[in-house]
C-alpha positions as CSV (number, residue, x, y, z in Angstrom):
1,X,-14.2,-12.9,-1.0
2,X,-11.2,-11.8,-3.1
3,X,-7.6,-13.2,-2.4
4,X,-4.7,-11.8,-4.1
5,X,-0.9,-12.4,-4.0
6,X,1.5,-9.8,-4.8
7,X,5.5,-9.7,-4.3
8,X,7.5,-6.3,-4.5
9,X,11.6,-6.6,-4.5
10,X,13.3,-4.0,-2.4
11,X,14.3,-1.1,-3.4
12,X,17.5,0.8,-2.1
13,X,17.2,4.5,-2.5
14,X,21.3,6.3,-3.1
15,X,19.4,9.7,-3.5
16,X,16.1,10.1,-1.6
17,X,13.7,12.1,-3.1
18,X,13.5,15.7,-3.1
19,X,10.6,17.9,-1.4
20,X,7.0,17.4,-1.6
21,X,4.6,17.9,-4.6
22,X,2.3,20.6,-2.7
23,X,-1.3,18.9,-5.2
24,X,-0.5,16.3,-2.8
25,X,1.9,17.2,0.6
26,X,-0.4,15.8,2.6
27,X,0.3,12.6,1.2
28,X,3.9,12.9,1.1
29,X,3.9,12.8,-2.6
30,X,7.4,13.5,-3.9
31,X,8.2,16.3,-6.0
32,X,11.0,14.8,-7.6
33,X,12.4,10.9,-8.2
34,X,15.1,9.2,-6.5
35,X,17.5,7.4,-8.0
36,X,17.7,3.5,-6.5
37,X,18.5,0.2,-7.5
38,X,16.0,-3.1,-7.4
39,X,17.2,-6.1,-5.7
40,X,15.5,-9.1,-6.9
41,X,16.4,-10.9,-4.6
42,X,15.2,-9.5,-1.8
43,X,10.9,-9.6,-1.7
44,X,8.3,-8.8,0.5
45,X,5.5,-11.4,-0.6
46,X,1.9,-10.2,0.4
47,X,-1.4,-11.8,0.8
48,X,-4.5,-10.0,0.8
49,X,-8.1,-11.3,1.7
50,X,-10.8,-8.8,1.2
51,X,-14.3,-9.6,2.2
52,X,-17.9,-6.6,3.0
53,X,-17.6,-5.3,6.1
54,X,-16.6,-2.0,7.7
55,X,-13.0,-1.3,7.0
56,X,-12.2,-3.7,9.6
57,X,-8.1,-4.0,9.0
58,X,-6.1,-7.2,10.3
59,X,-2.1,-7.6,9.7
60,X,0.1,-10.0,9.9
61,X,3.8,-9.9,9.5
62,X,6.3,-12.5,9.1
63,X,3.9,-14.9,10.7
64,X,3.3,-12.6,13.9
65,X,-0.3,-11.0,14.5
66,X,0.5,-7.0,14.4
67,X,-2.0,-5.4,17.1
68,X,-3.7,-2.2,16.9
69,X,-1.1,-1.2,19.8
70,X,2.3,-1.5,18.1
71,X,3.9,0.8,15.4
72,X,3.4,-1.7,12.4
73,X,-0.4,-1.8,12.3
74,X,-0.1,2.2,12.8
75,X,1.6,2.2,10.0
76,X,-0.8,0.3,7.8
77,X,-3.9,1.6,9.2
78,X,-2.5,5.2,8.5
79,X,-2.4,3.6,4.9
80,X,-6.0,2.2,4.5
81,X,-7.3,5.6,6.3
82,X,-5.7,7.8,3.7
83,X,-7.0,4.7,0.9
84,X,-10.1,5.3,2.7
85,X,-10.4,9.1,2.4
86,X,-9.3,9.3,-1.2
87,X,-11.8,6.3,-2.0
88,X,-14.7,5.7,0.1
89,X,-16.1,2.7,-1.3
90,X,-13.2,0.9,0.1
91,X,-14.0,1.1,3.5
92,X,-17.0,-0.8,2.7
93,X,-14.6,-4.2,3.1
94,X,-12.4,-5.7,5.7
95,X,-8.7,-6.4,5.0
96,X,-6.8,-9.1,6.0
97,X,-2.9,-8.4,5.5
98,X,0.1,-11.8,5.5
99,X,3.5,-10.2,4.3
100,X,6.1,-12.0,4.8
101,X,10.2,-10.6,3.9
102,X,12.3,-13.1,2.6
103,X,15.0,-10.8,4.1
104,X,15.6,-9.7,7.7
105,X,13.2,-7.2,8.7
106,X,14.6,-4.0,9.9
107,X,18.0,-4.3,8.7
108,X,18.7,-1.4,6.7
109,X,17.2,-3.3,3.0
110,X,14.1,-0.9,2.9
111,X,11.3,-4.2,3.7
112,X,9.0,-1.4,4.6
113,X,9.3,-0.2,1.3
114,X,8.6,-3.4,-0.2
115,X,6.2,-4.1,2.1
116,X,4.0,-1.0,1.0
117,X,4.4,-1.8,-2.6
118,X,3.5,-5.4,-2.8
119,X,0.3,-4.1,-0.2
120,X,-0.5,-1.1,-2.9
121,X,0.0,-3.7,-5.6
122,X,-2.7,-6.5,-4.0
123,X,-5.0,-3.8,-2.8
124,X,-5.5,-1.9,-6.1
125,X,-5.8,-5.5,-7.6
126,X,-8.9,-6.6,-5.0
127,X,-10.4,-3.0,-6.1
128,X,-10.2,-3.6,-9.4
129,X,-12.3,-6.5,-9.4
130,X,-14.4,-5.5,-6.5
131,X,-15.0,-2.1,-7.4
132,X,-13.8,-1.3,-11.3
133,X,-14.0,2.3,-11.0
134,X,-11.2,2.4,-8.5
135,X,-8.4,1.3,-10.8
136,X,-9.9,4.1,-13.2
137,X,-9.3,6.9,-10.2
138,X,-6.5,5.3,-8.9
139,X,-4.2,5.7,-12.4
140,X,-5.9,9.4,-12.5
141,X,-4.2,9.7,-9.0
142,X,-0.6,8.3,-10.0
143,X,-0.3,11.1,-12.6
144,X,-0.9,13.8,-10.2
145,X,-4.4,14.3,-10.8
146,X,-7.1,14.5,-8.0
147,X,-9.2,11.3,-8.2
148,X,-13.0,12.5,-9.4
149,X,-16.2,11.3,-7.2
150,X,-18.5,9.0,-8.9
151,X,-20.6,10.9,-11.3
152,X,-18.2,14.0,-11.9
């Protein structure tokens, strides 16, 4: 079992980003930055337990079990499946998700943002000590490049 902690601050966009880098649309990676500001004092904290298993994904937010039924846990499963698809060894685990805002949820401050950052951050932190090659593909992917298969 691997537990890591991680905590993002929010970040408030004044210009969104601008159209879609086509290497990786389907992803909704950005063509261009946005301009934003950090405020520090406004966190999502995230705990992440990662044990084998199947890619069995369980969430919890602000101390309240997110089901497969509502929109939160689409949200996050949408984010494991394309973590899945771009790295197949990590469906070989199961996921247990605790964020927590320290800031009202849904209130304009972006805690979804910050909730998928601090979540990036723990998850490529499990990887890298689960599975070492990840953090390797995963940096390849943050420049734009395609992450390579094992062996190519």
């Amino acid at each position: 079992m691997v537990y890591i902690k991680s905590i993002a601050p929010t970040n408030i966009a004044v210009v969104k980003y601008w159209g879609k880098n086509p290497k990786w649309e389907k992803y909704l990676v950005p063509l261009k930055s946005s301009v934003s500001f950090t405020v520090q004092d406004f966190y999502t904290e995230t705990e992440l337990r990662v044990n084998k298993g199947t890619g069995k994904i369980l969430f919890n937010l602000n101390d309240r079990e997110i089901t497969p039924e509502m929109k939160e846990y689409e949200y996050v499963s949408e984010m494991f499946g394309k973590t899945f698809e771009l790295f197949p060894n990590t469906k070989s685990y199961d996921y247990e998700v605790k964020s927590k805002n320290n800031f009202p949820t849904a209130a304009g401050y972006a805690s979804s943002a910050s909730g998928f950052a601090a979540l990036a951050r723990a998850l490529q932190g499990a990887m890298k000590e689960l599975e070492p090659e990840f953090y390797s593909r995963y940096m390849h992917m943050e420049k734009g490049d395609k992450p390579k298969e094992r062996g190519a």
